[in-house]
C-alpha positions as CSV (number, residue, x, y, z in Angstrom):
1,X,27.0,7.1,24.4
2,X,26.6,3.3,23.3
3,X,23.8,1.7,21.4
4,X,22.7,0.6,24.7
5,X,22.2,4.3,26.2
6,X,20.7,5.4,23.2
7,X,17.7,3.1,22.8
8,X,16.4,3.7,26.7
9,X,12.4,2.9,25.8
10,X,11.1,-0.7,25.6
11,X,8.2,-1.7,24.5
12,X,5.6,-5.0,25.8
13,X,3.6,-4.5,23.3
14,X,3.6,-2.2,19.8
15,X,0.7,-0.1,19.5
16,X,-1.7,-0.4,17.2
17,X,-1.9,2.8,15.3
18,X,2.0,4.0,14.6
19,X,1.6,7.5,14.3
20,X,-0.9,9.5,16.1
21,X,-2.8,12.6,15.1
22,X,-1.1,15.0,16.8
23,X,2.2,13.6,15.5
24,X,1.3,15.0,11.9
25,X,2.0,18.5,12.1
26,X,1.6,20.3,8.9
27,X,4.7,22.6,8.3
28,X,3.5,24.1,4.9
29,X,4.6,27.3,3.7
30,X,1.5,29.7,3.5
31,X,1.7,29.3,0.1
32,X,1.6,25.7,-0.8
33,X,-0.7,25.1,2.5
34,X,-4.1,23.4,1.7
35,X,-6.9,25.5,3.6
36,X,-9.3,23.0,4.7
37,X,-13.2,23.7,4.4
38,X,-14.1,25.9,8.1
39,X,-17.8,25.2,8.0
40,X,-19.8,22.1,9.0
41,X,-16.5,19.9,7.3
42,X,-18.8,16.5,7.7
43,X,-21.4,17.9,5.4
44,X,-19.2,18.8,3.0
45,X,-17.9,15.0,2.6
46,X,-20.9,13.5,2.9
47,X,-22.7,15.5,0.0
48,X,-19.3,15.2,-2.1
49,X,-19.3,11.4,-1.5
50,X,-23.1,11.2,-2.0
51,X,-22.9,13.2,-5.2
52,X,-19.8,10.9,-6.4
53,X,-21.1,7.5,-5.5
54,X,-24.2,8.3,-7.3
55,X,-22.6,9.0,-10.3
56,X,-20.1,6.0,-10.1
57,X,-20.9,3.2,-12.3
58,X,-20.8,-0.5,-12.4
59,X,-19.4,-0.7,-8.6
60,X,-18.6,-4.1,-7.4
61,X,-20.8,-5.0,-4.6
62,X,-18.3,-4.8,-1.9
63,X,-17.3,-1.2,-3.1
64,X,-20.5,-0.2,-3.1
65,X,-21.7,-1.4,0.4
66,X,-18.4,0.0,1.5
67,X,-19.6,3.5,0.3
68,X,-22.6,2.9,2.0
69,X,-21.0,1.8,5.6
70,X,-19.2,5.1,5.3
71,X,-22.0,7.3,4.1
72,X,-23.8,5.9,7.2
73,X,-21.4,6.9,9.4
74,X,-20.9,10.1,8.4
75,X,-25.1,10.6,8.7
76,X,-24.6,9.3,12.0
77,X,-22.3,11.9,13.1
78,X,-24.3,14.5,11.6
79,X,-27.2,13.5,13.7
80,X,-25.2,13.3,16.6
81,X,-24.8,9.3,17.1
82,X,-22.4,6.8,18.2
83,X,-20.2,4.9,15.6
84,X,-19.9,1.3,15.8
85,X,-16.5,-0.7,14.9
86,X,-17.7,-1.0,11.6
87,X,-18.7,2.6,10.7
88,X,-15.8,4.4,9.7
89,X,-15.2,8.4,9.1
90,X,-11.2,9.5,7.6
91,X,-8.9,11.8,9.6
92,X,-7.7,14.7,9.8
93,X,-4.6,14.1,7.5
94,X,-7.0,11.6,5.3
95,X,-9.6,15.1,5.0
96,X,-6.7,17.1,3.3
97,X,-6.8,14.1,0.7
98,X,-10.0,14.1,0.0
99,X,-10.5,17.4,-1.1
100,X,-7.2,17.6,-3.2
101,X,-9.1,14.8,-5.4
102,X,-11.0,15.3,-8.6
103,X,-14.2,13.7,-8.2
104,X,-13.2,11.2,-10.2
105,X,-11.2,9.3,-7.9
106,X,-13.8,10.0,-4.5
107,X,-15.2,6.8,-4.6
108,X,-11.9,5.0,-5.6
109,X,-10.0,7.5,-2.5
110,X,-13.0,6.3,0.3
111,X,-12.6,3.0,-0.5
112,X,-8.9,2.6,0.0
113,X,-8.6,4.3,3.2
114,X,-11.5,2.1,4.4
115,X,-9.7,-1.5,3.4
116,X,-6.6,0.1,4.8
117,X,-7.9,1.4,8.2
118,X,-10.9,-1.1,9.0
119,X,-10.4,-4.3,7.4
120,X,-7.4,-5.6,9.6
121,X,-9.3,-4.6,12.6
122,X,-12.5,-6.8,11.3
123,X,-10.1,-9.5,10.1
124,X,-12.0,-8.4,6.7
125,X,-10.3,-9.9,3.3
126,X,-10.4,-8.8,-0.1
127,X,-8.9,-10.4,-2.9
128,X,-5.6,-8.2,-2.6
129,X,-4.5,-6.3,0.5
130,X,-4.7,-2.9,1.1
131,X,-1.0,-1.9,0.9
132,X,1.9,-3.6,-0.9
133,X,5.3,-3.0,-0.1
134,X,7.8,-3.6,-2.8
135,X,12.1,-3.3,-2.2
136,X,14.4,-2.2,-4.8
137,X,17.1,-3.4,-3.5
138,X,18.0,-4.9,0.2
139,X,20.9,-3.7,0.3
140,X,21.4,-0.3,2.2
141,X,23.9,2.0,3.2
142,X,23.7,2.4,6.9
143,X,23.8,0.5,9.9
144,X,21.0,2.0,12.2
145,X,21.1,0.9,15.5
146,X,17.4,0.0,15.6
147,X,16.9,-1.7,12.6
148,X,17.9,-5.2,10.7
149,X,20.6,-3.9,8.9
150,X,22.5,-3.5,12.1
151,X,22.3,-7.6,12.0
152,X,25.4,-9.1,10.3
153,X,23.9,-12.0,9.4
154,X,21.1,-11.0,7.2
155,X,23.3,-7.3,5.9
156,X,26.4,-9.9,4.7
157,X,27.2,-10.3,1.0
158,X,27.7,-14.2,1.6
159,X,24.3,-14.3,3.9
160,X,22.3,-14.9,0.6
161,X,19.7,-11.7,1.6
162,X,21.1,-8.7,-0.3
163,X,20.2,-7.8,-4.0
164,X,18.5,-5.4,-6.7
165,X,14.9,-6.2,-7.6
166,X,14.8,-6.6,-12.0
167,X,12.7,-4.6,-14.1
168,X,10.9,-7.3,-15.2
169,X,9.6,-8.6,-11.4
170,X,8.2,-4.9,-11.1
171,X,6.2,-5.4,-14.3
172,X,4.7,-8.5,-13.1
173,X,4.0,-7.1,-9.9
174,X,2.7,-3.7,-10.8
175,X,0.5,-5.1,-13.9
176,X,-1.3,-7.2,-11.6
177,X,-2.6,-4.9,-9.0
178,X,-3.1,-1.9,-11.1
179,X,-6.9,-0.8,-10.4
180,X,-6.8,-3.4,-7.5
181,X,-4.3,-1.7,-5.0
182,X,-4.2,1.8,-4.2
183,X,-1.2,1.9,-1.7
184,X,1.7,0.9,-3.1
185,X,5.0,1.5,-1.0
186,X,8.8,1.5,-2.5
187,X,10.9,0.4,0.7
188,X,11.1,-2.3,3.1
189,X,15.0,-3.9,4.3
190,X,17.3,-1.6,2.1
191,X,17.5,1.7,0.2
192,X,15.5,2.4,-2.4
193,X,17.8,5.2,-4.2
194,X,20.7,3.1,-4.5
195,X,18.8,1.3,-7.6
196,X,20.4,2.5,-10.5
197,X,17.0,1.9,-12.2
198,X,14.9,3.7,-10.1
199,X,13.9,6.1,-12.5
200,X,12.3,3.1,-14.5
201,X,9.9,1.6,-11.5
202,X,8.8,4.6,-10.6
203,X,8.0,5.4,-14.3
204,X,6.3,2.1,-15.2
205,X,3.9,3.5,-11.8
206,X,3.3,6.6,-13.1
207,X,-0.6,7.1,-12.8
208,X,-1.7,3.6,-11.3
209,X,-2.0,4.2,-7.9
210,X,-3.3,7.1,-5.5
211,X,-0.9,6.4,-3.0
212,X,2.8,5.7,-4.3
213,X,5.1,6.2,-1.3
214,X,8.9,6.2,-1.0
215,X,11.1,6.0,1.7
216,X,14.4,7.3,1.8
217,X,17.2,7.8,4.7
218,X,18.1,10.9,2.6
219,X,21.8,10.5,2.5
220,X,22.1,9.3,-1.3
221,X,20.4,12.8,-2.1
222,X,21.5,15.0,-5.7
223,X,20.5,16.9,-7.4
224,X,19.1,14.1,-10.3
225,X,17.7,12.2,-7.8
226,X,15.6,14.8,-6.0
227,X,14.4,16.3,-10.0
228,X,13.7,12.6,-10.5
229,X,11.4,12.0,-7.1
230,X,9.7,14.9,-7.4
231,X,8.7,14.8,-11.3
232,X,7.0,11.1,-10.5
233,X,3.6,10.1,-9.4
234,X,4.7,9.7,-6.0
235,X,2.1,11.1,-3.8
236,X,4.4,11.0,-0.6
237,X,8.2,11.4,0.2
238,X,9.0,9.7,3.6
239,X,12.8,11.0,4.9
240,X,13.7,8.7,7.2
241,X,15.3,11.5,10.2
242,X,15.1,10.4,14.2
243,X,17.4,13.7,15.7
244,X,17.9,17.1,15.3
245,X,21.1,16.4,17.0
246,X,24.3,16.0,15.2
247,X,26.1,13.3,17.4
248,X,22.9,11.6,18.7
249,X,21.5,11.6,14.7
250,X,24.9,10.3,13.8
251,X,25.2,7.2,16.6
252,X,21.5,6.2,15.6
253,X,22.2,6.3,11.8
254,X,25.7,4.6,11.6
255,X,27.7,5.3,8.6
256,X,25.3,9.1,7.6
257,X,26.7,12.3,8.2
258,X,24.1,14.7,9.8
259,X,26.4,18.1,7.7
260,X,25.5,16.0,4.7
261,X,21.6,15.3,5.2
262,X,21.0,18.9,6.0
263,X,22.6,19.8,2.5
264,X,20.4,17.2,1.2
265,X,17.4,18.8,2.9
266,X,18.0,21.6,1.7
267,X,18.8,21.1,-1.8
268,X,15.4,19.0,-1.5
269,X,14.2,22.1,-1.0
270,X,15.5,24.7,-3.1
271,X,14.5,22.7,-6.1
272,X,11.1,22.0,-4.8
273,X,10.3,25.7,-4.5
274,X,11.6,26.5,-7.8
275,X,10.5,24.1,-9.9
276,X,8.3,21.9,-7.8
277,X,6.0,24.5,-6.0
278,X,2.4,23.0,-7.4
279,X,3.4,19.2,-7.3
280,X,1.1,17.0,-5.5
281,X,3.4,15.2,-3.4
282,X,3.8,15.7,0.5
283,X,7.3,15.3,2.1
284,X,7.5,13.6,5.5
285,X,10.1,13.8,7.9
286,X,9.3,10.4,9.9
287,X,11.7,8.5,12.9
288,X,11.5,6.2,15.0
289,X,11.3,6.8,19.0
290,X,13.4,4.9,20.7
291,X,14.7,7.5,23.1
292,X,12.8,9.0,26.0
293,X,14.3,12.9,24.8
294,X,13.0,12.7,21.4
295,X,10.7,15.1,21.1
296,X,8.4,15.7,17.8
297,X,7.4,19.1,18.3
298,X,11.6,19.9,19.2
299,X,12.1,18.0,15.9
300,X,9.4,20.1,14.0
301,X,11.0,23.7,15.1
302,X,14.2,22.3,13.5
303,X,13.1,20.4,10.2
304,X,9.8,22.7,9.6
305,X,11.2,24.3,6.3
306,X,12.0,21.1,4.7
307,X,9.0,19.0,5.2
308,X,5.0,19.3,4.9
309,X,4.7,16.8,7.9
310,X,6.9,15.9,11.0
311,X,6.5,12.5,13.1
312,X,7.7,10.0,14.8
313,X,7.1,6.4,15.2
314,X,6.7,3.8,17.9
315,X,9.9,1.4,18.4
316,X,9.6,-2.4,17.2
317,X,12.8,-4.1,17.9
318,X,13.4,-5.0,14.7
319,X,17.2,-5.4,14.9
320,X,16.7,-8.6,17.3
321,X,13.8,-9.9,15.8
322,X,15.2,-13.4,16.0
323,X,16.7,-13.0,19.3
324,X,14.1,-10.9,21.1
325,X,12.1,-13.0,24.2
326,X,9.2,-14.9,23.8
327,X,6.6,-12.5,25.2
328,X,3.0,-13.3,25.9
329,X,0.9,-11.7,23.6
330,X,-1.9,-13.4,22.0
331,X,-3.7,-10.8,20.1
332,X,-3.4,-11.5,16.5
333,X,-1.7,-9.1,14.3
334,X,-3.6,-7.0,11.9
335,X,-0.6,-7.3,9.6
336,X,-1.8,-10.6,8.2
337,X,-4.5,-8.3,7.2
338,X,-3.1,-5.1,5.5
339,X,0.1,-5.3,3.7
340,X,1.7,-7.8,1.7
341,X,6.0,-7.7,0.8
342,X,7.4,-8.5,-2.4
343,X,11.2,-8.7,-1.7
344,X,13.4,-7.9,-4.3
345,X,14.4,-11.6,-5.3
346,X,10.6,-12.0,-5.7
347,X,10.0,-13.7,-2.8
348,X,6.6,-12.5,-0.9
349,X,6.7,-12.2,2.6
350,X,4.0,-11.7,5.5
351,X,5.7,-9.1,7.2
352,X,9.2,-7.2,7.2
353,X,10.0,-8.5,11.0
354,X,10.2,-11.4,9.9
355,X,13.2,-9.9,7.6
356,X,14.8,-13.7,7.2
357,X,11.8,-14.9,5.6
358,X,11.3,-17.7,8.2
359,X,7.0,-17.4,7.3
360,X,7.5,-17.6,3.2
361,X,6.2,-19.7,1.3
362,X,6.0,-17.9,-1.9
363,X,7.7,-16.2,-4.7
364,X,6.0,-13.9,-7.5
365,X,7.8,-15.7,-10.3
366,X,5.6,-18.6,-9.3
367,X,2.6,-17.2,-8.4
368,X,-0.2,-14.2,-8.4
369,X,-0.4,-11.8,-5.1
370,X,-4.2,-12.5,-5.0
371,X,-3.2,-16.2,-5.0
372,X,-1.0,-15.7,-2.4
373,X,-3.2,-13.0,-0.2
374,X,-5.8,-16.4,-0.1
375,X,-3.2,-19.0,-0.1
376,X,-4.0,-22.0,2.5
377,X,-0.5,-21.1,3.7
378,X,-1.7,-17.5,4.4
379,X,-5.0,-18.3,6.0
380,X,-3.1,-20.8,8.4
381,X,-0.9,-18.1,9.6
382,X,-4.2,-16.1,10.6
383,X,-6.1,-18.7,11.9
384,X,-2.7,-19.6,14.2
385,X,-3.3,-16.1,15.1
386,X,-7.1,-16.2,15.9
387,X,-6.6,-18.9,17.8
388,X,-4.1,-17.5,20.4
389,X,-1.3,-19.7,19.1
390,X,1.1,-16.8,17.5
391,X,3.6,-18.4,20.5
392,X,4.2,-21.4,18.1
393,X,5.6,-19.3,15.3
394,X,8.7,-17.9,14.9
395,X,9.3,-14.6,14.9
396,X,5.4,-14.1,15.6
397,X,6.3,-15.2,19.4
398,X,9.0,-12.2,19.6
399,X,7.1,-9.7,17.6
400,X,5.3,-6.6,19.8
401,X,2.7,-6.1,16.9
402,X,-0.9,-6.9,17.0
């Protein structure tokens, strides 16, 4: 089967939410499962986030009438009224989160999820974005057939892309958007475990964030690395697994070994049980769809021991990004809205499509993020996008997202 066969669904146009609802299916053991509230579950967040927001002090003014758009909503739905675009109530997966929180962090939680589910929609800016993505390292071991690696000209020694972020651009980054960013994500073009120092970013992260994410393809797995992912502050494991299928798993992720990711997965989860059984953090089992027979409720009867949450994502072909036609789409992206890369040279980047850097103007050596999020460069490639004029930039005119 060729890379061709394999990849049989293609996409017009990248929908906007990634992974739906009924992709998330929680595969906790009874024991670790978090029973959510039967009864009337809207009341019980409202009165929480009542009770919280009243005892939160000096709230800056867009935090506070945040609270209050979503308090709103939630009095609307308990009366039985329609929401408008603004109003804003948290899901199903976002509910398990909530109630897992000591009130301390309510307030802070409601917030978050808000600026990271409504703001790109409302074209809504703050001083920093939502989510930052950070890369260790963009260099990786595998050649997936649907991703950018798979392009020599960017995965090349001599192409000038690959390298290991330094301690010291972390610092920078992470010291300025502690208490402004909640989402914080180690991954983007390469691996993150293949950082020898690792250990020390996710360290220097411990307990500044409510959402510290890593993704992983799994293969790099050991029994150091697993003790050292799951004694962090990470609040979610993402193991990045398309098949249940040895061969088909095997001619998607080039250069893995599906006999050595189970042993991985399982390891992951012999030590979890053991010595891990009351850590916070929720391990996902997440691919991407880019074949008609992937199935995520096949893929959740085979990975359900090993993970809290099964999905998988809509295809973007990123591995032609450059190459991919001109399509018509003049939507603007809500990218430009919610997340912000820091590549591991320093270099900040729009978005990881453009995984050539063709949009940057920036590096973090030479600047802030929140200088950057409401640069005049930034604000140009937005208002290129309001206008319906993403056709004159490239890659925006071959990108499917919107």
């Amino acid at each position: 089967m060729s890379k061709d066969q394999i990849i049989n669904i293609f996409p017009k146009e990248k929908k906007k939410k990634d992974i739906k609802p009924e992709n998330f299916i929680n595969t906790s053991n009874k024991k670790n499962l978090y029973l959510l509230p039967k009864q009337d579950i809207n009341k019980k967040i409202f009165d929480r986030l009542s009770k919280c927001f009243q005892n939160s002090k000096n709230l800056e003014k867009i935090k506070k009438d945040t609270i209050l758009i979503v308090l709103n909503s939630y009095s609307k739905i308990l009366k039985g009224e329609i929401l408008n675009n603004e109003d804003f109530i948290i899901s199903k997966q976002e509910i398990t989160e909530f109630f897992k929180l000591e009130d301390k962090d309510i307030v802070r939680y409601i917030y978050y999820r808000y600026k990271y589910n409504k703001f790109p929609s409302l074209h809504k800016l703050d001083d920093y974005p939502p989510n930052i993505q950070i890369e260790p390292t963009s260099i990786c071991n595998l050649r997936c057939i649907m991703c950018y690696q798979s392009d020599r000209t960017f995965s090349k020694k001599s192409g000038g892309h690959m390298g290991y972020m330094s301690l010291d651009i972390l610092k920078k980054v992470v010291d300025e958007i502690e208490g402004k960013i909640e989402a914080v994500t180690f991954a983007s073009r390469g691996e993150p475990t293949l950082h020898k120092e690792l250990d020390k970013f996710l360290k220097y992260c411990e307990g500044k964030f409510l959402a510290l994410k890593l993704n992983t393809n799994a293969t790099l797995l050991n029994e150091q690395k697993i003790n050292m992912l799951l004694s962090s502050d990470l609040e979610t494991l993402v193991l990045s697994i398309d098949e249940k299928n040895k061969e088909t798993y095997e001619k998607i992720r080039v250069n893995a070994k599906f006999d050595k990711i189970m042993k991985n997965l399982e390891l992951l989860k012999n030590i979890r049980e053991k010595n891990y059984s009351n850590s916070k953090i929720r391990v996902r089992i997440s691919g991407v769809k880019i074949n008609t027979d992937q199935n995520v409720e096949e893929m959740n009867k085979f990975y359900n021991e090993f993970a809290d949450e099964i999905t998988l994502v809509n295809y973007d072909p990123w591995q032609s990004s450059y190459e991919n036609p001109i399509n018509e789409i003049e939507e603007p992206c809500t990218e430009l809205y919610r997340r912000m890369f820091v590549w591991w040279d320093g270099k900040v980047n729009p978005c990881d499509h453009d995984y050539k850097s063709l949009l940057s103007k920036w590096n973090i050596k030479d600047h802030s993020i929140k200088s950057i999020w409401n640069s005049d460069n930034y604000n140009k490639l937005r208002k290129i996008h309001q206008q319906k004029k993403r056709s004159q930039l490239e890659p925006c005119n071959r990108c499917l997202s919107t």
